[in-house]
C-alpha positions as CSV (number, residue, x, y, z in Angstrom):
1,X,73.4,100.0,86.0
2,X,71.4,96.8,85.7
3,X,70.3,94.7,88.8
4,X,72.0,91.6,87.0
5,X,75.5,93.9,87.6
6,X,75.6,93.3,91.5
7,X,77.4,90.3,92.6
8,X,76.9,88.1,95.9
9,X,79.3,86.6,98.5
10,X,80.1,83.4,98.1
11,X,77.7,80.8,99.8
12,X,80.5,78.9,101.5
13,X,80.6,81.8,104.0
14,X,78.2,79.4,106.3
15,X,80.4,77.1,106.3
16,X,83.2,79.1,106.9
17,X,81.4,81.2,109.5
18,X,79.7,78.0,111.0
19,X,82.9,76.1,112.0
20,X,84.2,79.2,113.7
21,X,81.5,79.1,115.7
22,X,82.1,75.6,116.4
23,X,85.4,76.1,117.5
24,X,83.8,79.3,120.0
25,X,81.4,76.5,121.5
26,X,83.6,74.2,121.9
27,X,86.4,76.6,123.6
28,X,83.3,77.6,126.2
29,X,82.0,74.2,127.2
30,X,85.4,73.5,129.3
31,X,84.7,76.4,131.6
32,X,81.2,76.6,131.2
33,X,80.8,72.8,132.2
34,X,83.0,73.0,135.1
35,X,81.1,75.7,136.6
36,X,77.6,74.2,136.1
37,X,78.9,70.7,137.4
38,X,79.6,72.0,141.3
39,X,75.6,72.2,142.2
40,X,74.6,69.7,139.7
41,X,75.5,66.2,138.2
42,X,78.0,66.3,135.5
43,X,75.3,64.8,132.7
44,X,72.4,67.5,133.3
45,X,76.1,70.2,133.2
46,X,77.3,68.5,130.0
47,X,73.5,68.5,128.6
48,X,73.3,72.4,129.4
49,X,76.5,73.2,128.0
50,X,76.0,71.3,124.9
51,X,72.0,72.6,124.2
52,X,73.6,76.0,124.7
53,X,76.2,75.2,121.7
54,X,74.0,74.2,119.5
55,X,71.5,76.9,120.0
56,X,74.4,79.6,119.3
57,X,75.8,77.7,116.2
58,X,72.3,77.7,114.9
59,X,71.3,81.2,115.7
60,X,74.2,82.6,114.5
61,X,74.6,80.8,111.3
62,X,70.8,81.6,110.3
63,X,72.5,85.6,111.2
64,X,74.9,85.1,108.8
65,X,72.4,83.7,106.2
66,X,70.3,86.5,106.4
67,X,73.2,89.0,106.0
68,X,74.8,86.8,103.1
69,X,71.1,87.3,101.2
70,X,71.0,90.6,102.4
71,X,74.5,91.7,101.1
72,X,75.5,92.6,97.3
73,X,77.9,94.7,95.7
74,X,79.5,95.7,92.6
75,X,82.2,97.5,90.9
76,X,81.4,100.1,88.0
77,X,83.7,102.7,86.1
78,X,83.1,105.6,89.0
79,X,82.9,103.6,91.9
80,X,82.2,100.6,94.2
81,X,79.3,99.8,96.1
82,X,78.4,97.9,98.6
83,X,74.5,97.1,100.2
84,X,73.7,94.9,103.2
85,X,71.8,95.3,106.3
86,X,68.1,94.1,107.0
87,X,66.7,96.4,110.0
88,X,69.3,98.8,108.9
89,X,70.2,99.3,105.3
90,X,73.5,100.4,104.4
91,X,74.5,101.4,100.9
92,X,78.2,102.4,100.8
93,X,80.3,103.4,97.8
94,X,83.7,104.6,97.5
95,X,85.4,106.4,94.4
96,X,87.5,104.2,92.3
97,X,90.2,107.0,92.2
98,X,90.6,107.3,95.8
99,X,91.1,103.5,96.2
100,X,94.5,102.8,97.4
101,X,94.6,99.5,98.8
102,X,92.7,96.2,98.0
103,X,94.5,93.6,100.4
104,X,93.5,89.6,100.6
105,X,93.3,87.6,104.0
106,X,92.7,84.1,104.1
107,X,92.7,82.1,107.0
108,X,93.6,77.9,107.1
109,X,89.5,77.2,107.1
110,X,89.0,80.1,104.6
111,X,91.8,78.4,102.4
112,X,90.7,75.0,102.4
113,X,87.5,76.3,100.9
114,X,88.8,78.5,98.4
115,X,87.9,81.7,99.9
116,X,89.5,85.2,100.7
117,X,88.7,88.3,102.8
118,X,88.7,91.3,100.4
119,X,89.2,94.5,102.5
120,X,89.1,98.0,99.4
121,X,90.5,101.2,101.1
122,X,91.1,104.5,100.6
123,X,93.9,105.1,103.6
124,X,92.2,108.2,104.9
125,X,92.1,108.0,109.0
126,X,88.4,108.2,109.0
127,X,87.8,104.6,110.6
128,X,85.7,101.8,109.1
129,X,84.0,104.8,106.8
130,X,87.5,104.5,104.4
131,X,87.0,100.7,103.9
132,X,85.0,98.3,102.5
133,X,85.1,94.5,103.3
134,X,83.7,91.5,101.3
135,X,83.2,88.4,103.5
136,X,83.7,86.3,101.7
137,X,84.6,85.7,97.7
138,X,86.2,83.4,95.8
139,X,89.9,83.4,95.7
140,X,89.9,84.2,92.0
141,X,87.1,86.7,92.5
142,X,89.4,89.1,95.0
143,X,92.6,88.2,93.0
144,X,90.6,90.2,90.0
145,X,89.2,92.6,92.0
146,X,92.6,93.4,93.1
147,X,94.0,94.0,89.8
148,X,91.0,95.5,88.6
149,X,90.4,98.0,91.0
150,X,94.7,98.7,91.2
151,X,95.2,99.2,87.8
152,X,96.8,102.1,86.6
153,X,98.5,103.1,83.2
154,X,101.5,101.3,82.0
155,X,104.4,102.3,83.3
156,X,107.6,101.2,81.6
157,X,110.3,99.3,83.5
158,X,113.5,100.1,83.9
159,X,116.5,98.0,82.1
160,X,117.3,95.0,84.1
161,X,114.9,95.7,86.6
162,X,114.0,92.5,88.6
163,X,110.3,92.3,89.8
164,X,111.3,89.9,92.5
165,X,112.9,92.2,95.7
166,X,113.1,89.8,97.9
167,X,112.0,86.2,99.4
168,X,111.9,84.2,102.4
169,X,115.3,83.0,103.8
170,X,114.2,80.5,106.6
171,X,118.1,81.8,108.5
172,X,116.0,85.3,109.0
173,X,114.4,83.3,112.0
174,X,117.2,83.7,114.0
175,X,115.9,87.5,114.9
176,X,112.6,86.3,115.9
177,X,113.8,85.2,119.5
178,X,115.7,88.3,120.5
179,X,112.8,90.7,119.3
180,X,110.3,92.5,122.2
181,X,107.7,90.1,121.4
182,X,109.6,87.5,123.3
183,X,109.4,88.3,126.8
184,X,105.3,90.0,125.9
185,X,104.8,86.3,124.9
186,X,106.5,85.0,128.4
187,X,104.4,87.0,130.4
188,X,100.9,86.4,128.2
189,X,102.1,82.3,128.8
190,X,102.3,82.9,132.4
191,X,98.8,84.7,133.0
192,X,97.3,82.5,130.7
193,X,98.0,79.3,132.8
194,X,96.9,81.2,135.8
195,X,93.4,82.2,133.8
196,X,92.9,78.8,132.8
197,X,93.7,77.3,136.4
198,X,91.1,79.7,137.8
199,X,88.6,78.7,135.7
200,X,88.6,75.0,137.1
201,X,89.4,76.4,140.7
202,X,92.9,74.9,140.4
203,X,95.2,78.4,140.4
204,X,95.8,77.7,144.3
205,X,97.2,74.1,143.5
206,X,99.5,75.7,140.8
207,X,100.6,78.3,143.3
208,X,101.3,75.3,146.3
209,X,103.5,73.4,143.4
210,X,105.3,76.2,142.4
211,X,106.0,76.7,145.5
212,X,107.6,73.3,146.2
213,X,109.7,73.1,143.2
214,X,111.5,76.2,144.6
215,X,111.3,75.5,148.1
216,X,114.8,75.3,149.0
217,X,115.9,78.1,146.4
218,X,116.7,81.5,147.7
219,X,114.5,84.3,146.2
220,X,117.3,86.3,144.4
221,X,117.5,83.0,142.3
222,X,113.5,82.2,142.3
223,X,113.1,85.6,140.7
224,X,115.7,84.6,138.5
225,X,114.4,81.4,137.1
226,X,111.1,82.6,136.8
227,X,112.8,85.3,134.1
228,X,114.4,82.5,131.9
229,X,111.7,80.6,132.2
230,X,109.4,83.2,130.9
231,X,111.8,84.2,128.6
232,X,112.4,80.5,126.9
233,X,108.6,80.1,127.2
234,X,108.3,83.6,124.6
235,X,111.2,82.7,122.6
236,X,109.2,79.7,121.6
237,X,106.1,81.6,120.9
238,X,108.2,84.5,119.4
239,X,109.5,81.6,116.8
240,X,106.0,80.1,116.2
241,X,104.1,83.9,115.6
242,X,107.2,84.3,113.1
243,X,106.6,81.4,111.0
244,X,103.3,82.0,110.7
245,X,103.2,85.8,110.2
246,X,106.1,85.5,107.7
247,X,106.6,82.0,105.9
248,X,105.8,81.7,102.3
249,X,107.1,85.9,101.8
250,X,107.8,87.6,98.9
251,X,108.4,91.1,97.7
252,X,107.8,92.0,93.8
253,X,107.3,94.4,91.8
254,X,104.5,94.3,89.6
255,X,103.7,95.7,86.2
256,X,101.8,99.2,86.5
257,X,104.0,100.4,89.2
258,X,102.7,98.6,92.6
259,X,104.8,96.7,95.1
260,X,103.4,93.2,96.5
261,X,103.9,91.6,99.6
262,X,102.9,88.0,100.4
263,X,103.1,86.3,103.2
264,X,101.3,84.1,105.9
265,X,101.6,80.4,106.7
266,X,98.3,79.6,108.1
267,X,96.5,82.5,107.4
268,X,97.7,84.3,104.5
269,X,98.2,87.8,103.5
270,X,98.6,89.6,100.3
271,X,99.1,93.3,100.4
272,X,99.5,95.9,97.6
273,X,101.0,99.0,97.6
274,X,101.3,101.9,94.5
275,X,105.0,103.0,93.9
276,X,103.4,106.5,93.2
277,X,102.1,106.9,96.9
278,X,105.4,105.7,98.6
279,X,107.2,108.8,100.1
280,X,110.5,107.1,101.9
281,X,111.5,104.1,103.8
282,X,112.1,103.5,107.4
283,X,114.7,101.1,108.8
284,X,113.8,100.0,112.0
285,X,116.1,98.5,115.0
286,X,114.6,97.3,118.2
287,X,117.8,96.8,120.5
288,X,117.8,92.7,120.3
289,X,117.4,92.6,117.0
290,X,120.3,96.1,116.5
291,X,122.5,93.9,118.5
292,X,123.0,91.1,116.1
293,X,123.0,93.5,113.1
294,X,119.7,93.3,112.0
295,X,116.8,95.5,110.9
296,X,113.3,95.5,109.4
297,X,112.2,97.8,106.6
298,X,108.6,100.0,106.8
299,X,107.3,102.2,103.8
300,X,106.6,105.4,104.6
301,X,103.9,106.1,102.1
302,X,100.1,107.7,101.8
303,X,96.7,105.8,101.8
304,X,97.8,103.1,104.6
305,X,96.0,103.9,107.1
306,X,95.0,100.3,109.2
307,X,91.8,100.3,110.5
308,X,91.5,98.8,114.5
309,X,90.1,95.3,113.5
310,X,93.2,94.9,111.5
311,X,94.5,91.8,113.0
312,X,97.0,90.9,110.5
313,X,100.0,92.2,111.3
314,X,101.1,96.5,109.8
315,X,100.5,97.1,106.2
316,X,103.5,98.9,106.3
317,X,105.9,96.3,106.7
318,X,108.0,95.7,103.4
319,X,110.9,93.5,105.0
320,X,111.0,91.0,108.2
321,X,114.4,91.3,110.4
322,X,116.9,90.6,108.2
323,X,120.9,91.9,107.9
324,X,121.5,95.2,108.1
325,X,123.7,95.3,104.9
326,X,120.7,92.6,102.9
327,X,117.8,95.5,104.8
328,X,119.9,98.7,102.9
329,X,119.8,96.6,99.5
330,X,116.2,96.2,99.7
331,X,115.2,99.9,100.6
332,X,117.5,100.8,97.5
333,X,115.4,98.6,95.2
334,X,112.3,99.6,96.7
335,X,112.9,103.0,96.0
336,X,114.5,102.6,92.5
337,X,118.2,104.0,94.3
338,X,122.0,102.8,92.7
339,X,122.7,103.3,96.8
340,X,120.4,102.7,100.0
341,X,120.2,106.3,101.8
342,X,119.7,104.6,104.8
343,X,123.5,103.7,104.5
344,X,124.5,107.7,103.8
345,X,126.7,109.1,106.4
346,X,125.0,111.2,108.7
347,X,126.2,114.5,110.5
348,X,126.3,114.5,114.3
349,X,124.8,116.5,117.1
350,X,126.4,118.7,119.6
351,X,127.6,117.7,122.7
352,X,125.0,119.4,124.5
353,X,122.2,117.0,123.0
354,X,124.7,113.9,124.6
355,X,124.2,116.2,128.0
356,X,120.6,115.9,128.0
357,X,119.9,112.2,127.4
358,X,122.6,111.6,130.1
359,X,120.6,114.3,132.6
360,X,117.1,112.2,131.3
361,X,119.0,108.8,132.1
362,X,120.2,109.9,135.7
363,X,117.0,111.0,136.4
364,X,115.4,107.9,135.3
365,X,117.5,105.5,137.0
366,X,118.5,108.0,140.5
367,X,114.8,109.0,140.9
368,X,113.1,105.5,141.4
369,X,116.1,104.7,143.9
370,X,115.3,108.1,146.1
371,X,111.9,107.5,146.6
372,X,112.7,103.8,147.5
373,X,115.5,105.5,150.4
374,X,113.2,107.6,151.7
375,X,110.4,105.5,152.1
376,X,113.1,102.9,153.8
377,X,114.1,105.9,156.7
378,X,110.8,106.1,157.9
379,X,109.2,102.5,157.4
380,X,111.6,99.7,156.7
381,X,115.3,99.5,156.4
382,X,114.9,96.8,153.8
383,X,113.7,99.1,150.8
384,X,117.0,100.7,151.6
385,X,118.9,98.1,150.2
386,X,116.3,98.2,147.5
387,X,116.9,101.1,146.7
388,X,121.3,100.6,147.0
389,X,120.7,97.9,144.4
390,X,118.1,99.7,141.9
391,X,121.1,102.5,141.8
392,X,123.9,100.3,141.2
393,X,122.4,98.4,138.5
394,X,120.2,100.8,137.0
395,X,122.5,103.9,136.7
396,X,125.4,101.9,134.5
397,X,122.4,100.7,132.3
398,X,120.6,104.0,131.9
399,X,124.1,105.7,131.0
400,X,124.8,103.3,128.6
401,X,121.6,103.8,126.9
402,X,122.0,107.6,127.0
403,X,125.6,107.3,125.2
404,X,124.1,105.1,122.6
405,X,121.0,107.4,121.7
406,X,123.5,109.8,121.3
407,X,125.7,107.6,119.3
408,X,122.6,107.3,117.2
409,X,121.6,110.5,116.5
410,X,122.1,111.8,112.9
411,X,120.4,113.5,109.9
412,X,121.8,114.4,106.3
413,X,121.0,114.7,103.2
414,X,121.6,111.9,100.1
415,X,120.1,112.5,96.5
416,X,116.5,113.2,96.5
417,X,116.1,112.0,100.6
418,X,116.7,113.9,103.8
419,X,117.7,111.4,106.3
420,X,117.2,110.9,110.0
421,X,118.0,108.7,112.5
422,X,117.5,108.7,116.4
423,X,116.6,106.4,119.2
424,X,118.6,103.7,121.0
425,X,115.5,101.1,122.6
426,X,113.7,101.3,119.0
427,X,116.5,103.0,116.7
428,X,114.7,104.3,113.0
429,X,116.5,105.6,110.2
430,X,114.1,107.7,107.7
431,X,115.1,108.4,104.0
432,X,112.1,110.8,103.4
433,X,111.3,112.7,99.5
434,X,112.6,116.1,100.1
435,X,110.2,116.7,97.2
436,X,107.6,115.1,99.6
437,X,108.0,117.2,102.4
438,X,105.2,120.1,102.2
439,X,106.2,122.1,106.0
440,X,108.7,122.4,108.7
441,X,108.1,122.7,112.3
442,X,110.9,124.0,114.8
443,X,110.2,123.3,118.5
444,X,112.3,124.5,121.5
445,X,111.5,124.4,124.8
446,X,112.6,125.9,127.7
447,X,115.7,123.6,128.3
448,X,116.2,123.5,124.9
449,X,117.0,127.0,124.7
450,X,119.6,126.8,127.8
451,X,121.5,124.2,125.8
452,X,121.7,126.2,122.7
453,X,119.7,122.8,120.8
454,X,116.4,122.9,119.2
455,X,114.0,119.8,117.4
456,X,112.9,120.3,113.7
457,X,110.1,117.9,112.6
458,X,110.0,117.5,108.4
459,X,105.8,117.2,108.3
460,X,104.8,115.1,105.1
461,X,101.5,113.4,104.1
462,X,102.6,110.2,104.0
463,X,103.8,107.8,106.8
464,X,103.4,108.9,110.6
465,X,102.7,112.7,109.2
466,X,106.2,114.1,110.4
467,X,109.5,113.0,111.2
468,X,112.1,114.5,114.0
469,X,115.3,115.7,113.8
470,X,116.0,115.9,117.7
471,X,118.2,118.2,119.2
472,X,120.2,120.0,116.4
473,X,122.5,122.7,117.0
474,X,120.3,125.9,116.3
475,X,121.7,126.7,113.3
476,X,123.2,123.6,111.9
477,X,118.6,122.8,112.2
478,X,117.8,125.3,110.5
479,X,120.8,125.1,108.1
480,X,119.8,121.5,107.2
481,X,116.0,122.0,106.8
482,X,116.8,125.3,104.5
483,X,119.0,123.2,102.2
484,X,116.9,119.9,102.2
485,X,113.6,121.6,101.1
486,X,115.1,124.9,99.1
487,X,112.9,127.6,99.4
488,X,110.2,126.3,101.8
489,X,112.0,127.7,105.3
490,X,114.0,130.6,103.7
491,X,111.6,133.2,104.0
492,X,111.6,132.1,107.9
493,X,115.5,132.7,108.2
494,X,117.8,135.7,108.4
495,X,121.9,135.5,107.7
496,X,123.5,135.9,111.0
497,X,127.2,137.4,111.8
498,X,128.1,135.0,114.3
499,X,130.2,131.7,112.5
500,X,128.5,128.9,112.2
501,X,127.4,126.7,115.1
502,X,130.9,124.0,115.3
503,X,129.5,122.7,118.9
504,X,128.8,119.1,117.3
505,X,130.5,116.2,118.8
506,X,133.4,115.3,115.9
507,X,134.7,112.3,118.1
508,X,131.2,110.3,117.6
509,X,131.0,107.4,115.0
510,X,129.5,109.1,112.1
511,X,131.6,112.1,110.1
512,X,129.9,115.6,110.4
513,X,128.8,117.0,107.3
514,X,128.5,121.0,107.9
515,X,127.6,123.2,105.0
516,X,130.4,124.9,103.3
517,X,130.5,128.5,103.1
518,X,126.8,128.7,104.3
519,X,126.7,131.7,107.2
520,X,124.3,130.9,110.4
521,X,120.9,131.0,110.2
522,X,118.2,131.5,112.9
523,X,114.3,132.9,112.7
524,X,113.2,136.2,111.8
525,X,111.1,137.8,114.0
526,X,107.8,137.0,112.0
C-alpha cells in the first residue's frame, strides 16, 4: 500500500473539540470564581478564573492538533488500520471479516459542522482492543465507510417485504413518564441543587427555606410531597431524555441483509446491525411501562458488545416502549416470522415455583420489619411502630409481586424459537434460535431439590450468553430442553417409569403445553 492510501481526520475537529472546551471553562468559572472571590476582590477572582480558561482552551486545543497530525488511517481489502500517538505510537488494525459493527454519532456542534464519530467493531468483550474510533470525519466519509466496511453479498428480498419496520409515533411518549428513569431523574434533580448550592455556600439557605415552606405540615405528608415532587421533577426529565434519545427513529431493513436504526434529536445515532448475526429477540417490560400495555424490543444477537465509554444509549435496542400488540408485530418482522413468538402461548410452572417466590417475598418484606422490632424493645419504642407499618404495607406489596412473577413465568416452544419468559419488576420474554443454542446448563440447589423444581439455562453466543428457564418441574425441564434442541441433552437423559411430572399450576393465565406421549426424563448418572 501506498502512503497516498492513508486518509486524515477532518480538520474541523479543533473546532469541534475547541468549543467543548469552551463550554468546560465556562461551566468551571461559576464555582471556581466564587471560591477565589472570599480572600480576594472579585476582579483579580474573575481575572484568575478567566487566564486559567484560556490557558486550558489553548493547551488543549494545540493537544488535539498534534494528535489530528499525528493520526491516519485507512481501509484495504484485509483490513483497517489505524496510527496515532506521538510519545506513544499506536498502529492498530482489525480484520475486515471480523467487523460487525460501524455505528455513527453526531452530536448538535458535531452536526452543525458536518461531522460524525465513526466507532468500527468487532463485538468481542475484549474492551477498547475490539474497536476503532475515528474523531472525526466527514458525514459522507463515515456514511461510506459504513457501507463499505458492512457490505456483504446480495441477498435477495423476500416478496412484499417492506424495508421500513418501523418509525417514530410521537403518542409512544406517553411511556416515557412511567419508566424507572423517572424517579432516578427526581432524585439526580434533587442532589444536583444541593451540589450546586454547596458550591456558592448557599445549601444551608435552601435547607432554612425548605424548611419554612413546610413548617406547619406534619412529616407523614412532608415525606410525601417531597415524593411527588421528585417524581413530577423526573417525569419531566424522563420526557426530555426521551425526545432526545428517540425523536427522528426509524427501523429498516437494508439491502444485503442488515437492520438500521436511527435515531437522536440532538445528538444523533445511526446503528447497524447484520440479519445473519441476530439470534432472537427480547421483549422487555419494566412494571410502569407492563402496566399500561407496553414493551420495548432488544436483539439478541453476536458482535454487540458496548464498550464503557459508550454513552449513547444500548446498541441492542430495536424498538422504544411502544404497545404490546404494535412490539410483537415488530419482532415478527425483524425476524422474518408470519407470527411474533413472543405472542406463543407458554406452558406454566408448578405450584411449588409459586411457593418459593411467596417464601422470598415474606422474607423480604417480614425480615426488614423484625429487625426494626427488635431494635425498638431495647432502644426506642418508636421503631416499633416502624416496624408495625413496614409489615403492613410491605407484606400485601411483596405478595402481590410474588403472585405476578409467578403469573409470569413460562417457556415453550414456537417454530424455530424456544421461548421464555420470567420476572415481574423487569418482565422479559426471549424467542431464542433453537438452531442457535450450542449447550444446556441444569442447576438445582439445595431448596430446589426439596421442592421437586430445578433451573435450565439455554447458553448461546449471542445476546447475554444464556437464558433461564427458572424453576421448571424436573422433568417437564428437562422434557422441554430435550425437545427444543433435539439431540443435544439426550445423551444426558434416561426414560423414567414414574408418569410425567403434572404438578404445574393449570389455573394460571397461560394454557400448559405438556408433551404428549413423552415418558419422564431426569439425568443419568454420568
Amino acid at each position: 500500500m501506498s502512503e497516498e492510501e492513508w486518509r486524515r481526520l477532518d480538520p474541523r475537529t479543533l473546532v469541534a473539540d475547541a468549543a467543548v472546551l469552551c463550554g468546560v471553562a465556562a461551566g468551571a468559572a461559576l464555582p471556581a470564581t466564587a471560591a477565589l472571590s472570599g480572600d480576594r476582590p472579585l476582579w483579580q477572582a474573575v481575572a484568575w478564573v478567566l487566564a486559567g480558561a484560556v490557558l486550558l482552551v489553548l493547551a488543549g486545543t494545540a493537544a488535539d492538533w498534534v494528535r489530528l497530525r499525528r493520526t491516519r488511517y485507512r481501509v484495504d481489502p484485509e483490513q483497517v488500520g489505524l496510527h496515532t500517538g506521538l510519545l506513544l505510537l499506536k498502529r492498530r488494525s482489525l480484520a475486515r471479516e471480523r467487523i460487525r459493527s460501524v455505528d455513527l454519532t453526531a452530536n448538535p456542534l458535531q452536526r452543525v459542522l458536518g461531522l460524525v464519530k465513526v466507532r468500527i467493531g468487532t463485538g468481542e468483550h475484549t474492551g477498547g482492543e475490539s474497536t476503532l474510533a475515528l474523531e472525526l470525519v466527514t458525514r459522507a466519509e463515515g456514511e461510506r465507510l459504513r457501507q463499505e466496511l458492512l457490505i456483504r453479498a446480495e441477498t435477495p428480498e423476500e416478496p412484499g417485504d417492506d424495508s421500513l419496520l418501523a418509525v417514530l409515533d410521537p403518542r409512544w411518549i406517553r411511556y416515557a413518564p412511567v419508566s424507572f428513569l423517572a424517579p432516578a431523574l427526581g432524585g439526580a434533580a434533587a442532589g444536583a441543587v444541593l451540589q450546586v448550592s454547596e458550591w456558592f455556600g448557599a445549601r444551608g439557605k435552601v435547607i432554612d427555606w425548605t424548611e419554612d415552606r413546610f413548617r406547619d405540615v406534619s412529616p407523614t405528608w412532608i415525606v410525601l410531597d417531597l415524593l411527588l415532587l421528585a417524581t413530577a421533577v423526573g417525569a419531566v426529565g424522563a420526557l426530555g431524555v426521551w425526545v432526545e434519545t428517540w425523536w427522528n427513529y426509524r427501523l429498516e431493513r437494508e439491502p444485503g441483509g442488515t437492520l438500521r436504526v436511527r435515531r437522536g434529536l440532538f445528538t444523533a445515532r445511526s446503528v447497524t446491525l447484520e440479519e445473519r448475526r441476530l439470534r432472537g429477540i427480547e421483549l422487555v417490560e419494566p412494571l410502569g411501562v407492563r402496566l399500561f400495555g407496553a414493551a420495548r424490543v432488544d436483539a439478541v444477537a453476536t458482535g454487540l458488545a458496548q464498550d464503557d465509554d459508550d454513552k449513547h444509549g444500548d446498541l441492542k435496542n430495536l424498538l422504544p416502549a411502544v404497545p404490546r400488540e404494535r412490539a410483537d408485530r415488530v419482532a415478527a418482522q425483524v425476524l422474518r416470522e408470519p407470527e411474533p413468538p413472543t405472542g406463543a402461548p407458554l406452558a406454566a410452572h408448578p405450584r411449588a415455583a409459586r411457593a418459593r417466590r411467596l417464601r422470598r417475598a415474606l422474607w423480604g418484606a417480614l425480615g426488614p420489619a423484625a429487625v426494626l422490632a427488635l431494635l425498638g424493645l431495647f432502644l426506642t419504642p418508636v421503631l416499633l411502630y416502624v416496624a408495625a407499618g413496614c409489615a403492613l404495607v410491605l407484606t400485601p406489596v411483596a405478595v402481590l409481586l410474588a403472585l405476578d412473577a409467578y403469573r409470569g413465568l413460562g417457556h415453550g416452544v414456537s417454530g424455530a424459537y424456544l421461548v421464555t419468559r420470567s420476572g415481574t419488576v423487569r418482565r422479559t420474554t426471549v424467542a431464542l434460535q433453537r438452531s442457535g443454542v450450542i449447550g444446556w446448563t441444569v442447576r438445582q440447589s439445595f431448596f430446589q431439590r426439596r421442592a421437586g423444581v430445578l433451573t435450565v439455562t439455554a447458553t448461546t453466543a449471542a445476546g447475554a450468553g444464556g437464558y433461564d428457564v427458572y424453576d421448571t418441574g424436573e422433568s417437564q425441564g428437562l422434557v422441554f430442553a430435550a425437545e427444543a434442541v433435539p439431540g443435544l441433552l439426550a445423551p444426558f437423559l434416561e426414560p423414567a417409569d414414574t408418569p410425567a411430572d403434572t404438578s404445574a399450576d393449570t389455573s394460571a393465565d397461560t394454557p400448559v403445553q405438556q408433551p404428549a406421549h413423552t415418558p419422564e426424563a431426569r439425568p443419568t448418572e454420568r
